[in-house]
C-alpha positions, 0 to 999 in steps of 0.5 A, spaced: 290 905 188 286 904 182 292 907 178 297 901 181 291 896 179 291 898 173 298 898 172 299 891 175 294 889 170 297 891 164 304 888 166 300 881 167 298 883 159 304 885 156 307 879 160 302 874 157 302 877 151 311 876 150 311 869 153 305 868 147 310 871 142 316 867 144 312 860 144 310 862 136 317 863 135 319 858 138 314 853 134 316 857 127 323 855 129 322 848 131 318 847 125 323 850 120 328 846 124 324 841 122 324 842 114 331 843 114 332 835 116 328 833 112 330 837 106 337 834 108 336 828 109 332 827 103 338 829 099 342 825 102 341 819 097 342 822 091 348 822 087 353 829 084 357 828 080 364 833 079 363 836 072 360 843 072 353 845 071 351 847 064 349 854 063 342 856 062 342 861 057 348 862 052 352 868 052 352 874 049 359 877 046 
C-alpha cells in the first residue's frame, strides 16, 4: 500500500508540474503574439519605396 501512495503522489506532482509547463508556455506564446502585433502594426504607417537597397559594402572583383 505504501508503494501506491507513493506512486499517486508522484503522479499529482508530474501532473502539477506539466500543467505548470503549459501555462509558461502558453504565456511566452502570448506574449510573443503580442510583440509581433506590435511590431506590425508600428510598421504600418511607414512608408517603402520600390527602388532596391543599396549594398552595405562594395564588391570585391
Amino acid at each position: 500500500m505504501y508503494e501506491y501512495e507513493l506512486h499517486q503522489i508522484r503522479s499529482t506532482e508530474m501532473r502539477r508540474e506539466a500543467a505548470n509547463e503549459r501555462l509558461a508556455r502558453e504565456a511566452m506564446r502570448g506574449a510573443r503574439a503580442a510583440r509581433r502585433e506590435q511590431a506590425r502594426q508600428a510598421t504600418e504607417g511607414e512608408v517603402h519605396t520600390e527602388r532596391p537597397r543599396r549594398h552595405l559594402f562594395a564588391r570585391a572583383w
